[in-house]
PDB file of N, CA, C and O in Angstrom:
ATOM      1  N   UNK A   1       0.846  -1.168   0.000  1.00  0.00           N
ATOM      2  CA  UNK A   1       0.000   0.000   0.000  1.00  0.00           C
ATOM      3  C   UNK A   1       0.893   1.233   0.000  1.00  0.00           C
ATOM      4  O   UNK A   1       1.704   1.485   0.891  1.00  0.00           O
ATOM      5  N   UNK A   2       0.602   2.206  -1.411  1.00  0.00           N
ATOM      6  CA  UNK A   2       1.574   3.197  -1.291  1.00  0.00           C
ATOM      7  C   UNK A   2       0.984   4.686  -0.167  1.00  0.00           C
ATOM      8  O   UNK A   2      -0.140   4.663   0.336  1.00  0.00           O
ATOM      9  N   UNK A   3       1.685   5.529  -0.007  1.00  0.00           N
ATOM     10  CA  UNK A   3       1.462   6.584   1.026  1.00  0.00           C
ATOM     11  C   UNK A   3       0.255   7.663   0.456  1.00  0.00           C
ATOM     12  O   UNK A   3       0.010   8.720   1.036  1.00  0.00           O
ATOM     13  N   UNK A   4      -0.382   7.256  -0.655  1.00  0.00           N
ATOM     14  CA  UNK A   4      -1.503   7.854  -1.079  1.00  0.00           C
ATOM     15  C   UNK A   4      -2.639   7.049  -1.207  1.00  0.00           C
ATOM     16  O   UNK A   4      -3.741   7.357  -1.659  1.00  0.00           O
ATOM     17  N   UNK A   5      -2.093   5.565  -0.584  1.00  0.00           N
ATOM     18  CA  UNK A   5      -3.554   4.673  -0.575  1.00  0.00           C
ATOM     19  C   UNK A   5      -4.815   4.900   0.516  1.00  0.00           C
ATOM     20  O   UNK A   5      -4.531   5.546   1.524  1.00  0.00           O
ATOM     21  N   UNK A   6      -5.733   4.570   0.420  1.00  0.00           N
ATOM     22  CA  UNK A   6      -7.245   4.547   1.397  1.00  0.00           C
ATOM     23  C   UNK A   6      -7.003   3.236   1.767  1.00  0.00           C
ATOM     24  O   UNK A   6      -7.033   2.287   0.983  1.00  0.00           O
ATOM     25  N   UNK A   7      -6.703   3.156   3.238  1.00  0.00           N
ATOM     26  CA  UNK A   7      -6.987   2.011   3.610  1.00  0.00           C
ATOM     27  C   UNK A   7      -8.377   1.581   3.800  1.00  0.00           C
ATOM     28  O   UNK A   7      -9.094   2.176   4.604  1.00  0.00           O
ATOM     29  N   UNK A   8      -8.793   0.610   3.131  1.00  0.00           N
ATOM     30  CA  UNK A   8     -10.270   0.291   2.615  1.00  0.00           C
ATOM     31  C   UNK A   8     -10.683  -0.353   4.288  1.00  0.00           C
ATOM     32  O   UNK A   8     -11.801  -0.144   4.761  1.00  0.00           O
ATOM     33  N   UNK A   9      -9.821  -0.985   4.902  1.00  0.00           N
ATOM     34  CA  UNK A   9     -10.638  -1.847   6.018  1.00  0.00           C
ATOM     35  C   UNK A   9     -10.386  -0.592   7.255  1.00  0.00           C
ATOM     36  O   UNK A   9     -10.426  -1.203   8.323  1.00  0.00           O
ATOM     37  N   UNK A  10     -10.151   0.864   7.528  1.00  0.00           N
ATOM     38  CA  UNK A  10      -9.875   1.474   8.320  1.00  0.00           C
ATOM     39  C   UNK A  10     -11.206   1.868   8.629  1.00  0.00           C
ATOM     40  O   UNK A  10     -11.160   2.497   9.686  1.00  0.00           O
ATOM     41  N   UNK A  11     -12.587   1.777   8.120  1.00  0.00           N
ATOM     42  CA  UNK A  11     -13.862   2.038   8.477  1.00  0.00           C
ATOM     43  C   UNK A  11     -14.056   0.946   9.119  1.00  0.00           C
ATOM     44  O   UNK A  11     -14.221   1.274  10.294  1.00  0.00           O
ATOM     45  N   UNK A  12     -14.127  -0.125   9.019  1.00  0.00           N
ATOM     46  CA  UNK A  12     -14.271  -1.503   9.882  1.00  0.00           C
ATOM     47  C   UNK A  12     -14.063  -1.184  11.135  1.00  0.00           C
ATOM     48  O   UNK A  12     -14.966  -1.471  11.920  1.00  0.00           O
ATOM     49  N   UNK A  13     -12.469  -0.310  11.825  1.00  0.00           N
ATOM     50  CA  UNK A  13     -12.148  -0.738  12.906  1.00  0.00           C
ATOM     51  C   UNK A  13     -13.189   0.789  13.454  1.00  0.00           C
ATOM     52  O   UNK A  13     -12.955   1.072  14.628  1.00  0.00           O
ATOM     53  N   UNK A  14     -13.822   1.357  13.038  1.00  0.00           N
ATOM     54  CA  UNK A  14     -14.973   2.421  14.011  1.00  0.00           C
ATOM     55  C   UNK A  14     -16.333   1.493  14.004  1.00  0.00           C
ATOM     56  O   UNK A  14     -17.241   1.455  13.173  1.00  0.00           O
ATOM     57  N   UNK A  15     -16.138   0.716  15.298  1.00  0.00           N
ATOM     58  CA  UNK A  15     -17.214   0.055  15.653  1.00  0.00           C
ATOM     59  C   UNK A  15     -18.684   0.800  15.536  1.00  0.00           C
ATOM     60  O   UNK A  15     -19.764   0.248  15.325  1.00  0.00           O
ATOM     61  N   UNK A  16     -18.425   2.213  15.731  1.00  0.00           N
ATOM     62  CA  UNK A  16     -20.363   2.775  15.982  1.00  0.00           C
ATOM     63  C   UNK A  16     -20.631   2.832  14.539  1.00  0.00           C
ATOM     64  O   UNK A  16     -21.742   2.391  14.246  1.00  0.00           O
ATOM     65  N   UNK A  17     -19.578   3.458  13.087  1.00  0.00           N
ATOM     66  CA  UNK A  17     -19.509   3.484  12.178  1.00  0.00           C
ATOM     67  C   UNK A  17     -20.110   2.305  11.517  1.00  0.00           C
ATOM     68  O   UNK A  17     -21.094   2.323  10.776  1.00  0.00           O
ATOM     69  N   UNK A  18     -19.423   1.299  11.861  1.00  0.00           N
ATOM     70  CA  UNK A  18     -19.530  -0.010  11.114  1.00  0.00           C
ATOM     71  C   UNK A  18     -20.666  -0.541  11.211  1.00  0.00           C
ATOM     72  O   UNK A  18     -21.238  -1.082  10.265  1.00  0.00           O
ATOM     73  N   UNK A  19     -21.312  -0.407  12.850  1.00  0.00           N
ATOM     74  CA  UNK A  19     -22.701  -1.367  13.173  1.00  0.00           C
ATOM     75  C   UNK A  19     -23.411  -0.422  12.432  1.00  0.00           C
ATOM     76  O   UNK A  19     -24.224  -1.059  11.761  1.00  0.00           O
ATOM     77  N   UNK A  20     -23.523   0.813  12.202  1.00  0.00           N
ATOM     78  CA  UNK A  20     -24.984   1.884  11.673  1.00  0.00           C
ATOM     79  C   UNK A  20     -24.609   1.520   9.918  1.00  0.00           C
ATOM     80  O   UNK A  20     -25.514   1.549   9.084  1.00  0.00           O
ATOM     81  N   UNK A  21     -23.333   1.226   9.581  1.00  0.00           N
ATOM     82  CA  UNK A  21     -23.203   0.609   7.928  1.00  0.00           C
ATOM     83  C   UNK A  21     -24.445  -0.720   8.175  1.00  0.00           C
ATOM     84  O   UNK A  21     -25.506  -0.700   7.551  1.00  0.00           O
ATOM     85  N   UNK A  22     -24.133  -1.710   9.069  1.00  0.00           N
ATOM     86  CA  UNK A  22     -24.643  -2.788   8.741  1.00  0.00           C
ATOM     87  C   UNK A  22     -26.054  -2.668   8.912  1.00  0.00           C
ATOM     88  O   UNK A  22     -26.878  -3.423   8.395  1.00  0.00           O
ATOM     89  N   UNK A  23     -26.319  -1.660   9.681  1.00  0.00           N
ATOM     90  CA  UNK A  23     -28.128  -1.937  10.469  1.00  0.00           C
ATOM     91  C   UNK A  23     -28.391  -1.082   8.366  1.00  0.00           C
ATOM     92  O   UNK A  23     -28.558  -1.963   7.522  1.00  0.00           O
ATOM     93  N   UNK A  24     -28.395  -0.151   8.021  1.00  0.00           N
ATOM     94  CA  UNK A  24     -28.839   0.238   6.696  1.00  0.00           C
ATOM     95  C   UNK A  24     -28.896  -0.772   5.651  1.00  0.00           C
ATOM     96  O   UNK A  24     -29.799  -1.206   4.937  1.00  0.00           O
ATOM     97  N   UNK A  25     -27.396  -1.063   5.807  1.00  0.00           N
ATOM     98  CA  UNK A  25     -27.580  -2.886   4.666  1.00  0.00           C
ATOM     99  C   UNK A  25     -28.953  -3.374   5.018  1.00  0.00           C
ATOM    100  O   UNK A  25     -29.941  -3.362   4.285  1.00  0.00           O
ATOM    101  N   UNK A  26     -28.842  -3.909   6.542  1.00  0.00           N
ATOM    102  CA  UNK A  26     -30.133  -4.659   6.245  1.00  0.00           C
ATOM    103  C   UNK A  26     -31.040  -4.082   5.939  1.00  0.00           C
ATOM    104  O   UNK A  26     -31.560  -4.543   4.923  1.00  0.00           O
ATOM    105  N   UNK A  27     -31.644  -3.022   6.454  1.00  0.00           N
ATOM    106  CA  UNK A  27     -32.798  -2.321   6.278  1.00  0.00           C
ATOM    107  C   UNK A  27     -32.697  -2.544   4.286  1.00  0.00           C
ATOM    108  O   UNK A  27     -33.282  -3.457   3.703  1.00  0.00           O
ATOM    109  N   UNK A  28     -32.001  -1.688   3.716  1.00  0.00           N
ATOM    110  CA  UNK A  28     -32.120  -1.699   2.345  1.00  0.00           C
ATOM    111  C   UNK A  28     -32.216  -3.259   1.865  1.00  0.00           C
ATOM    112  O   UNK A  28     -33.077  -3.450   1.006  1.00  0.00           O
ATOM    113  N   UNK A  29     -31.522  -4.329   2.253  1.00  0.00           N
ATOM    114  CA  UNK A  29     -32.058  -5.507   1.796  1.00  0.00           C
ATOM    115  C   UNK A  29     -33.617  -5.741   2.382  1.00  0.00           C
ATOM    116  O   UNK A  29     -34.415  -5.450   1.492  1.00  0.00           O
ATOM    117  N   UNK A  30     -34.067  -6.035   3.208  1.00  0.00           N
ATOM    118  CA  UNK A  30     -35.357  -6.142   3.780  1.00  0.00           C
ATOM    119  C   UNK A  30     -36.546  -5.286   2.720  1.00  0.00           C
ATOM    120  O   UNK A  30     -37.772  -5.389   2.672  1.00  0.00           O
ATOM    121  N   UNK A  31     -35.746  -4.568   2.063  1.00  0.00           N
ATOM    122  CA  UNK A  31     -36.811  -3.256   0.774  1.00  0.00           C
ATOM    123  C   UNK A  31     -36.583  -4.231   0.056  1.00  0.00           C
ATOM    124  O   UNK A  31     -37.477  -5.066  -0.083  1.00  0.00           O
ATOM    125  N   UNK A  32     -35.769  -4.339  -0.368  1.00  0.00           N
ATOM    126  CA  UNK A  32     -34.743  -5.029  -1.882  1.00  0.00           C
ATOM    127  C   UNK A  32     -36.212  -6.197  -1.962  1.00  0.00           C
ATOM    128  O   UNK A  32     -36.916  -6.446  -2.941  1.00  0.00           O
ATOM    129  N   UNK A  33     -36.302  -6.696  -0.664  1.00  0.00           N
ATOM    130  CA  UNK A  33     -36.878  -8.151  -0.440  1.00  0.00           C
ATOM    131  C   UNK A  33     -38.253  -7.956  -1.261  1.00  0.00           C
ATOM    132  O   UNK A  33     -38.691  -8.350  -2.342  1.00  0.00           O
ATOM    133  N   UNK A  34     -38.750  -7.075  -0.109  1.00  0.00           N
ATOM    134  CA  UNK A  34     -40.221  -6.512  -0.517  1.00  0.00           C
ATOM    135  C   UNK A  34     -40.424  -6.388  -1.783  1.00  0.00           C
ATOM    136  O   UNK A  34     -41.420  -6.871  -2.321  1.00  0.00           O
ATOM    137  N   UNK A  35     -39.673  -5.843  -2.313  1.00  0.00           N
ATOM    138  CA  UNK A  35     -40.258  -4.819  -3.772  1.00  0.00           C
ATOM    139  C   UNK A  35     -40.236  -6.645  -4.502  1.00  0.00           C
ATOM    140  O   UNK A  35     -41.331  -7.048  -4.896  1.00  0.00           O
ATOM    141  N   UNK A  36     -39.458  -7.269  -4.588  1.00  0.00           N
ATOM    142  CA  UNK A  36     -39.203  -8.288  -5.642  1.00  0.00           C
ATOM    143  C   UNK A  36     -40.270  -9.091  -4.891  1.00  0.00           C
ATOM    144  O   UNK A  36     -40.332 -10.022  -5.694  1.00  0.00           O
ATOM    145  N   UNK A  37     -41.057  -9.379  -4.046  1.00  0.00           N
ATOM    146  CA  UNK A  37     -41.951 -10.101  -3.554  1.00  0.00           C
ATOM    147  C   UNK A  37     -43.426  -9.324  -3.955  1.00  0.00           C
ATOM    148  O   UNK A  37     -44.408  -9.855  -4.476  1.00  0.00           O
ATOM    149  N   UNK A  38     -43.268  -7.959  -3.561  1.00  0.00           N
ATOM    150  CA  UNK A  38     -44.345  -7.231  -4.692  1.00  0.00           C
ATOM    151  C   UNK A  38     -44.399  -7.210  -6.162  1.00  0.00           C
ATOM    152  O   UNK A  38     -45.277  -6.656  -6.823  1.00  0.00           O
ATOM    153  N   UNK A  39     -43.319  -7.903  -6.650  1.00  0.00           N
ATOM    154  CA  UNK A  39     -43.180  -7.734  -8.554  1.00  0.00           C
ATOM    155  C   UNK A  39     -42.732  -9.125  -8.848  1.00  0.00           C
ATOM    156  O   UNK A  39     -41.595  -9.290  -9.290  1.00  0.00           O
ATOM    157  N   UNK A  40     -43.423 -10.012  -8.669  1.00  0.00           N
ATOM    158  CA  UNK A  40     -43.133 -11.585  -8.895  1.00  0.00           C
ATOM    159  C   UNK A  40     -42.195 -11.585 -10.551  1.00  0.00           C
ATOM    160  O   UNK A  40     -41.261 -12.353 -10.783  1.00  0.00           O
ATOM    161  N   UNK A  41     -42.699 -10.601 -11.475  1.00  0.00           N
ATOM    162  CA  UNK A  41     -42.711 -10.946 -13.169  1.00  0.00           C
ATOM    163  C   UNK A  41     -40.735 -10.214 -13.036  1.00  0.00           C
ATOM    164  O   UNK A  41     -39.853 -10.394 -13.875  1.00  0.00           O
ATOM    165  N   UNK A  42     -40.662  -9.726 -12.213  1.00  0.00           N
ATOM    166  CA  UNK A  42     -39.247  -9.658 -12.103  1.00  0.00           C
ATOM    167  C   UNK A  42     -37.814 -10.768 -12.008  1.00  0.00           C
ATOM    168  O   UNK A  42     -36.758 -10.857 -12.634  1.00  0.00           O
ATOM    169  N   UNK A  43     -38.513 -11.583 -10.760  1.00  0.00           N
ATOM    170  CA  UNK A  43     -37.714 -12.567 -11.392  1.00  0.00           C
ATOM    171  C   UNK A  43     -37.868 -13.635 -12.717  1.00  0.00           C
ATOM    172  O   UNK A  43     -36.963 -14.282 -13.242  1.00  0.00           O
ATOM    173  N   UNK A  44     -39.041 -13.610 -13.013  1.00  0.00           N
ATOM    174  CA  UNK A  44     -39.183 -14.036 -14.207  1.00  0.00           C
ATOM    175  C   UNK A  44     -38.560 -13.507 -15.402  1.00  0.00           C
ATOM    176  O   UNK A  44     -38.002 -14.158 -16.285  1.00  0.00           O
ATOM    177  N   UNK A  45     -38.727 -12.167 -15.326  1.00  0.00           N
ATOM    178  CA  UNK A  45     -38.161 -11.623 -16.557  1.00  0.00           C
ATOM    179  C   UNK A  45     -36.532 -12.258 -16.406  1.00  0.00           C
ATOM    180  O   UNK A  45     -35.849 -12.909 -17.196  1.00  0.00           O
ATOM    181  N   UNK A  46     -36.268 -11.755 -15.044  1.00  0.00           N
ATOM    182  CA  UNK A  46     -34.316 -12.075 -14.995  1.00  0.00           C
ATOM    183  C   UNK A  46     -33.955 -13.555 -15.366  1.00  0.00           C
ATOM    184  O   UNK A  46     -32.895 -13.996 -15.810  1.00  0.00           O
ATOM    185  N   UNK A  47     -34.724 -13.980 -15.167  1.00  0.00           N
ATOM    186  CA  UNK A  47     -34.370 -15.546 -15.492  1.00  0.00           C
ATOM    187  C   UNK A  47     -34.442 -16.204 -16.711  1.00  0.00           C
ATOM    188  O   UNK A  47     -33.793 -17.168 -17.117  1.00  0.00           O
ATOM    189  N   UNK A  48     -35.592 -15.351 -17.405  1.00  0.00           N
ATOM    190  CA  UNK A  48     -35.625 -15.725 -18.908  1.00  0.00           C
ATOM    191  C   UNK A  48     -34.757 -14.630 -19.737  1.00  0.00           C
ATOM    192  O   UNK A  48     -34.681 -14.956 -20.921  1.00  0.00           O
ATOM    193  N   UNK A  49     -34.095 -13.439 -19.437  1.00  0.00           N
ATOM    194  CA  UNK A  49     -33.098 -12.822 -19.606  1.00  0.00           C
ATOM    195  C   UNK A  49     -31.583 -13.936 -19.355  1.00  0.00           C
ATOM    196  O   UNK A  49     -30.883 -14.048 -20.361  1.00  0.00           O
ATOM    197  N   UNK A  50     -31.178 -14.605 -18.259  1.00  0.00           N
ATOM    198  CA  UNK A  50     -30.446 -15.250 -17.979  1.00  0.00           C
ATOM    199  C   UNK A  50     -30.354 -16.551 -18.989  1.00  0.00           C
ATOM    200  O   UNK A  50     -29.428 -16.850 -19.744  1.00  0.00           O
ATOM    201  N   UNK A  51     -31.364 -17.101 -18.809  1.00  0.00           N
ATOM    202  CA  UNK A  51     -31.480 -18.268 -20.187  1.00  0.00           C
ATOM    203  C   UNK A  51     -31.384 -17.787 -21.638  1.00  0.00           C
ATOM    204  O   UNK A  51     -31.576 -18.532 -22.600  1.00  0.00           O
ATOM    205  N   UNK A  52     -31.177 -16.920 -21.696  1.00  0.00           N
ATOM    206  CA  UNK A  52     -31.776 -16.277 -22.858  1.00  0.00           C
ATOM    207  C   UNK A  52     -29.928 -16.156 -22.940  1.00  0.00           C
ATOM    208  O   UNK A  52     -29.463 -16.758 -23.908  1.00  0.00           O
ATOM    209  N   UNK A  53     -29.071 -15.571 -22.187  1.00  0.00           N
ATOM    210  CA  UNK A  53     -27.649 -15.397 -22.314  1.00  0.00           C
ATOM    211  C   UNK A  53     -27.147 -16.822 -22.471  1.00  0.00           C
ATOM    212  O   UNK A  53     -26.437 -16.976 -23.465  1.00  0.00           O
ATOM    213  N   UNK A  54     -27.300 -17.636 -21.904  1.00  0.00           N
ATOM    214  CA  UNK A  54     -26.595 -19.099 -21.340  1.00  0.00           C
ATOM    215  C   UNK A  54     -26.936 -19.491 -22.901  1.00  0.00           C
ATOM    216  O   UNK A  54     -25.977 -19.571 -23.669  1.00  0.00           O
ATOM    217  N   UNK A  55     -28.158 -19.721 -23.364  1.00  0.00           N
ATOM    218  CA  UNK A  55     -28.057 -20.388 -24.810  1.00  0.00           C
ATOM    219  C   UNK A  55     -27.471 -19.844 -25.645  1.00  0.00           C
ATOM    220  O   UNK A  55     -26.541 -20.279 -26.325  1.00  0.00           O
ATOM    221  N   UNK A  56     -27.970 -18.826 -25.669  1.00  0.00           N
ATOM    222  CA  UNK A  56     -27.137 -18.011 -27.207  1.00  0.00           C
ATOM    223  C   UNK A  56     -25.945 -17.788 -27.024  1.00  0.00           C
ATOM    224  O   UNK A  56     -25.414 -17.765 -28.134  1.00  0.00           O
ATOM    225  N   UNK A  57     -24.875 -17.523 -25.874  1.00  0.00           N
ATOM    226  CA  UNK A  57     -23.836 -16.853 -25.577  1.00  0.00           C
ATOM    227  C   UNK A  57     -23.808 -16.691 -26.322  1.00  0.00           C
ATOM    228  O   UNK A  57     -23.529 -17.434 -27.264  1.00  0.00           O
ATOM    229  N   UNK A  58     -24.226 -15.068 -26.300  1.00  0.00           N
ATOM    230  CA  UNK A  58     -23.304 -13.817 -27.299  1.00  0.00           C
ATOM    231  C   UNK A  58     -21.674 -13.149 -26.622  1.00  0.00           C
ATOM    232  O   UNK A  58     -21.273 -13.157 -25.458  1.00  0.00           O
ATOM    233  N   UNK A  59     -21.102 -12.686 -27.707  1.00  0.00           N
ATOM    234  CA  UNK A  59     -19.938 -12.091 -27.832  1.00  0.00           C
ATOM    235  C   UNK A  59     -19.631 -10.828 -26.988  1.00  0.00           C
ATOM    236  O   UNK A  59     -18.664 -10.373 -26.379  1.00  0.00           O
ATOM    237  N   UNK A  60     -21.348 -10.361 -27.328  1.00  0.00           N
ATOM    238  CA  UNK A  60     -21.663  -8.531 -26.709  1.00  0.00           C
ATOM    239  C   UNK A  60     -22.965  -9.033 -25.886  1.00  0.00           C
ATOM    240  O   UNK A  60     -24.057  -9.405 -26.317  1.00  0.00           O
ATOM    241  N   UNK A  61     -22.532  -8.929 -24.684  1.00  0.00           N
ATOM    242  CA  UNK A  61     -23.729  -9.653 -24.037  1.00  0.00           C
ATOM    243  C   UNK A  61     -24.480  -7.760 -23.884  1.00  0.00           C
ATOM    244  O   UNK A  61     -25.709  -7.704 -23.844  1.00  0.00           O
ATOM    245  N   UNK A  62     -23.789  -6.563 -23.822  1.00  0.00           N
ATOM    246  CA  UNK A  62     -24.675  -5.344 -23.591  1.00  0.00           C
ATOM    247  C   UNK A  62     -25.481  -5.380 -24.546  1.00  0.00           C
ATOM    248  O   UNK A  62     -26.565  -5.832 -24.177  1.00  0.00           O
ATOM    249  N   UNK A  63     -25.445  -5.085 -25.699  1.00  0.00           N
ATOM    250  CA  UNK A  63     -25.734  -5.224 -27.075  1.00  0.00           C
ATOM    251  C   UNK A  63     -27.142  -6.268 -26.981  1.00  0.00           C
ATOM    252  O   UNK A  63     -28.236  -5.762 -27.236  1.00  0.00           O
ATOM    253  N   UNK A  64     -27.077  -7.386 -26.696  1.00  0.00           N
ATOM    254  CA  UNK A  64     -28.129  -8.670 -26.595  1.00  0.00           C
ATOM    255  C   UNK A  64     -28.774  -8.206 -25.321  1.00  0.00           C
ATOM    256  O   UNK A  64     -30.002  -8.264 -25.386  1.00  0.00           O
ATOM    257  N   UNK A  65     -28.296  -7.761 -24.175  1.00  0.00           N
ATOM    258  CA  UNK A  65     -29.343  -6.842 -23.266  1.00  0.00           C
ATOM    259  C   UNK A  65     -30.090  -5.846 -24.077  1.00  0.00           C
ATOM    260  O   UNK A  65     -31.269  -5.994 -24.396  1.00  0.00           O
ATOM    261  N   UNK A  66     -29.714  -5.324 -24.241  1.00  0.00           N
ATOM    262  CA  UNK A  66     -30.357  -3.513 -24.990  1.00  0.00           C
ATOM    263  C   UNK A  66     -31.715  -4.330 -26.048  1.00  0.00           C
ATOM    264  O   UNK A  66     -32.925  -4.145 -26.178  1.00  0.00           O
ATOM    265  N   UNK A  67     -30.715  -5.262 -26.634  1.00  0.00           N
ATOM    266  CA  UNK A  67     -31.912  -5.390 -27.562  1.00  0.00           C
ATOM    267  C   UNK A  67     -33.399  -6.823 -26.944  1.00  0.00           C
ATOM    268  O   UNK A  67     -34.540  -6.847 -27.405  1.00  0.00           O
ATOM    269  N   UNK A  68     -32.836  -7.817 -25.842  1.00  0.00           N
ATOM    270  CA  UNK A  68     -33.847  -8.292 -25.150  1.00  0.00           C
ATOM    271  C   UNK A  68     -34.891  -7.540 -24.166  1.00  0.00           C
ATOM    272  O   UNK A  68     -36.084  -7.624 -23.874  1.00  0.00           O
ATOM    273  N   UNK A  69     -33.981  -6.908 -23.888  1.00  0.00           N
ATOM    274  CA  UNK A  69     -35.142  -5.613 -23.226  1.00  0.00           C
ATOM    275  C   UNK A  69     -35.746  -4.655 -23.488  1.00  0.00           C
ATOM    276  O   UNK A  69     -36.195  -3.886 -22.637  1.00  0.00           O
ATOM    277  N   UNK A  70     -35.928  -4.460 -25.270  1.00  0.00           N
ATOM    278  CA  UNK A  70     -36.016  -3.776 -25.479  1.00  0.00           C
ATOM    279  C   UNK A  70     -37.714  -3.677 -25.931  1.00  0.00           C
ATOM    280  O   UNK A  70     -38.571  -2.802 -26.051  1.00  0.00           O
ATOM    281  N   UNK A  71     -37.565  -5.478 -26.124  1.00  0.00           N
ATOM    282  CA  UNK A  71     -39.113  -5.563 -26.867  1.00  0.00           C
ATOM    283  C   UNK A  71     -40.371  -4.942 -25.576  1.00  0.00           C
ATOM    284  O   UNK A  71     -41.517  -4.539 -25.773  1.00  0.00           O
ATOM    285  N   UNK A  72     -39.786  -5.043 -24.582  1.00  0.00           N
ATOM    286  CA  UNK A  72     -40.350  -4.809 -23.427  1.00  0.00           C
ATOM    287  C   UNK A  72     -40.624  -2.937 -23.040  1.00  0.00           C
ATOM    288  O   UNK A  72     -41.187  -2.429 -22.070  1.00  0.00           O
ATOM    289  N   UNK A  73     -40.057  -2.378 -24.074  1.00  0.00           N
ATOM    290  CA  UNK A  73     -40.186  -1.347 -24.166  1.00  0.00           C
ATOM    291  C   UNK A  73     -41.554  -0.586 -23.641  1.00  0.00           C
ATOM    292  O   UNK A  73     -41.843   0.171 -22.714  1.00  0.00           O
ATOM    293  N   UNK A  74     -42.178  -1.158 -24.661  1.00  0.00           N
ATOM    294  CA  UNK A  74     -43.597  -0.194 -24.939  1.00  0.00           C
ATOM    295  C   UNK A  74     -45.028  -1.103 -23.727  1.00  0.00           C
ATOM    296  O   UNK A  74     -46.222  -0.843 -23.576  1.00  0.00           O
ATOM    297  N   UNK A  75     -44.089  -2.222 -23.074  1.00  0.00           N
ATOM    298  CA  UNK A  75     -45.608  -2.624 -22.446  1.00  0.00           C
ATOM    299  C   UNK A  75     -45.398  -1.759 -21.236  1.00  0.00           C
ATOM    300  O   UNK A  75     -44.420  -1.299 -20.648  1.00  0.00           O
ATOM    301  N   UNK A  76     -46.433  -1.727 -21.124  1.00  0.00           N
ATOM    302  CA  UNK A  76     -46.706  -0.452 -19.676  1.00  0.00           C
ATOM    303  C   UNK A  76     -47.832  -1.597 -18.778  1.00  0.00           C
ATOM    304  O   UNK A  76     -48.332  -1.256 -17.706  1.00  0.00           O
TER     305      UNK A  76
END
């Protein structure tokens, strides 16, 4: 580590710091949870997005995003 590095684990050792990082994680996962339990067609979509990569492996997987998501455009 040179004399202009951030030591990345020096927030770790401020215990009040660290526990109020972790209590927000959870809180924001516990949302994360909700919302995808309120929008079932989400993991669906990701998964047939995911299969959708695994067979075809494309070259430009952004490119094959942009354009699988794209048909999805206009449904509201």
């Amino acid at each position: 580590m040179g004399d202009n590095a951030v030591d990345d684990s020096a927030w770790e050792r401020d215990q009040q710091f660290f526990s109020s990082f972790l209590e927000a994680k959870d809180l924001e996962s516990e949302k994360l949870k909700d919302y995808v339990q309120l929008h079932p067609e989400l993991k669906n979509l990701l998964a047939d997005f995911l299969q959708h990569i695994l067979v075809h492996k494309p070259d430009d997987i952004k490119a094959t995003a942009k354009e699988f998501f794209e048909q999805y455009k206009d449904d509201q």
